[in-house]
N, C-alpha and C positions, 0 to 999 in steps of 0.2 A: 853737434855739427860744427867746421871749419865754417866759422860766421864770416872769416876773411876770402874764402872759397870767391870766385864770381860765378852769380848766377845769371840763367840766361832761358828764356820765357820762347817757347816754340810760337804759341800764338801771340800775332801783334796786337790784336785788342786789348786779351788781355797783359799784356804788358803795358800797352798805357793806360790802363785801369789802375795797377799796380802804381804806377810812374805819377802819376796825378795824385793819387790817396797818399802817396811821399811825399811828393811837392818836391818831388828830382825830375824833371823833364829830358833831362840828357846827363850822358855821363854814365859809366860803369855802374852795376848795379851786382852789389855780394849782399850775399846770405845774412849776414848781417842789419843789411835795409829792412831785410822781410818778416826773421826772426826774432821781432823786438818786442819786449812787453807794451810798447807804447804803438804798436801795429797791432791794432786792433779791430777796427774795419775796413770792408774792403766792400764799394758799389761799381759793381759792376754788370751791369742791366743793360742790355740790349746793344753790345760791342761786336756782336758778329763773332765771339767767340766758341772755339772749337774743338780746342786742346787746352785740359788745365796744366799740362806738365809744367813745374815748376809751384805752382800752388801749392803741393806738400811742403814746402819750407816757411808758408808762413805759420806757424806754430801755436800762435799769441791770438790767431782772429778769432772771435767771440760772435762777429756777426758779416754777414756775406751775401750778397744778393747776385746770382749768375742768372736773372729770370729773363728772358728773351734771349736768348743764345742759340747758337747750333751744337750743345755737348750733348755725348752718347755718352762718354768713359767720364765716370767718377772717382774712378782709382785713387789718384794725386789728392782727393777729400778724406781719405780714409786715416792718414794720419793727422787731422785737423781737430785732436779732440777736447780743444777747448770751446770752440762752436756753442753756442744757445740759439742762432735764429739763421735759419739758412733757407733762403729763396733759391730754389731748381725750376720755377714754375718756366712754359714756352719755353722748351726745348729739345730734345732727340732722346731723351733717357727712357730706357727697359725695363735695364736693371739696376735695383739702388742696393744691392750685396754691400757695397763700400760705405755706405751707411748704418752701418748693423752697431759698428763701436763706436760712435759717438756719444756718449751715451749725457753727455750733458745738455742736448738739441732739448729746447722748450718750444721752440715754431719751427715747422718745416713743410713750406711749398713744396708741392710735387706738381700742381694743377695752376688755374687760373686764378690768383687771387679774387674770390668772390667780388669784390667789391670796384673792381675794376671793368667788372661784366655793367656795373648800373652804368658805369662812362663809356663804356666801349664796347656793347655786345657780339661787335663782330672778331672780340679777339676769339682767338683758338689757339690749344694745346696740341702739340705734336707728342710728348711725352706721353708713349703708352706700356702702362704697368703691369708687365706680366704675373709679379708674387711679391706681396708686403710681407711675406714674412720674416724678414730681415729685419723692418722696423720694429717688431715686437718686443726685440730689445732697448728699446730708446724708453724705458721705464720715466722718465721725468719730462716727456714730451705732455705739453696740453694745450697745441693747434696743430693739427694734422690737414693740409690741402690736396684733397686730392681733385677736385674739380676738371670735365672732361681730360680724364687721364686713361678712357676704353677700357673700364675695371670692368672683371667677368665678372657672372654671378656670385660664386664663391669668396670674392676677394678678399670681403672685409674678414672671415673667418680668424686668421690670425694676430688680429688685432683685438680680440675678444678681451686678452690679459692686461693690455695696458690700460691701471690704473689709477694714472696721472692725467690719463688724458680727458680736457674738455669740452675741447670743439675740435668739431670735423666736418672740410664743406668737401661735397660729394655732389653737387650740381653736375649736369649732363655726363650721367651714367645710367643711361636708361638700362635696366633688368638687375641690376647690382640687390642683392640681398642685404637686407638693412637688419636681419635677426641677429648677428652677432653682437650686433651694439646696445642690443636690449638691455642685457646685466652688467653694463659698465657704471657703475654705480656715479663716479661721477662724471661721469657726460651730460654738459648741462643744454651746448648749441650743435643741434645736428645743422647745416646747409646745405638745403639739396635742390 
């Protein structure tokens, strides 16, 4: 990429998510800022964001928390593949297709971080997940969140093959089919 390019962040939150994690408050902001080996995280938890465009240029993030937000489109994530821990948890997401190549994800929120339900059980997930089977490819995953994320019965099915993975919390998904996870040999924490 033109690292000299100037980029420019549709959403304002996240752009001062962006802008903070720089320690640039003001001032032009190029591709350069974002595509740095030393831009490597990015928190951005509960900014009212709604659009990632412009998130595909950070290149170098390894870790990413978008969880309280209003994102549907994960698009702009899909070239992000150096990612290992990625929070989507509370938010508007369906579909996580854009997720399929990342393939170095080791935790990935989709639900309510279980552990935030002992602090705060009146949180809730809007994210409702039509088909993992996208995820099936993230072979080095081993924490999967899906916690009330309105998974049908079937859901877990294609996640039968991933043999990386350890844990999986699956809290308030009343009817969801828990047989596919039987022969995952290593699956040590189901939470449900």
């Amino acid at each position: 990429p033109d690292l000299d390019a100037p980029l420019a962040f549709t959403d304002p939150g996240l752009e001062a998510a962006v802008r903070a994690a720089l320690d640039k408050p003001q001032g032009a902001l190029y591709i350069g800022d974002v595509c740095a080996p030393a831009f490597t995280e990015l928190q951005a938890a509960d900014r009212e964001i709604s659009d990632l465009e412009g998130l595909e240029h950070c290149r170098y993030l390894t870790t990413l928390d978008l969880s309280g937000n209003d994102i549907a489109d994960l698009a702009p994530l899909a070239a992000l593949h150096r990612l290992r821990d990625l929070n989507l948890g509370r938010n508007l997401i369906e579909d996580v297709s854009a997720l399929a190549n990342l393939h170095d994800l080791e935790f990935l929120e989709l639900g309510v971080l279980f552990i935030l339900y002992w602090f705060n059980p009146a949180l809730t997930n809007q994210n409702s997940l039509d088909d993992l089977a996208p995820l099936a490819s993230l072979r080095r995953l081993f924490y999967l969140g899906l916690t009330d994320t309105d998974l049908e019965e079937e859901a877990l099915t294609p996640l039968a093959i991933m043999d990386a993975l350890w844990a999986i919390a699956l809290g308030r998904n009343p009817g969801v089919d828990l047989a596919p996870l039987a022969d995952m040999d290593n699956l040590m924490v189901l939470i449900n």
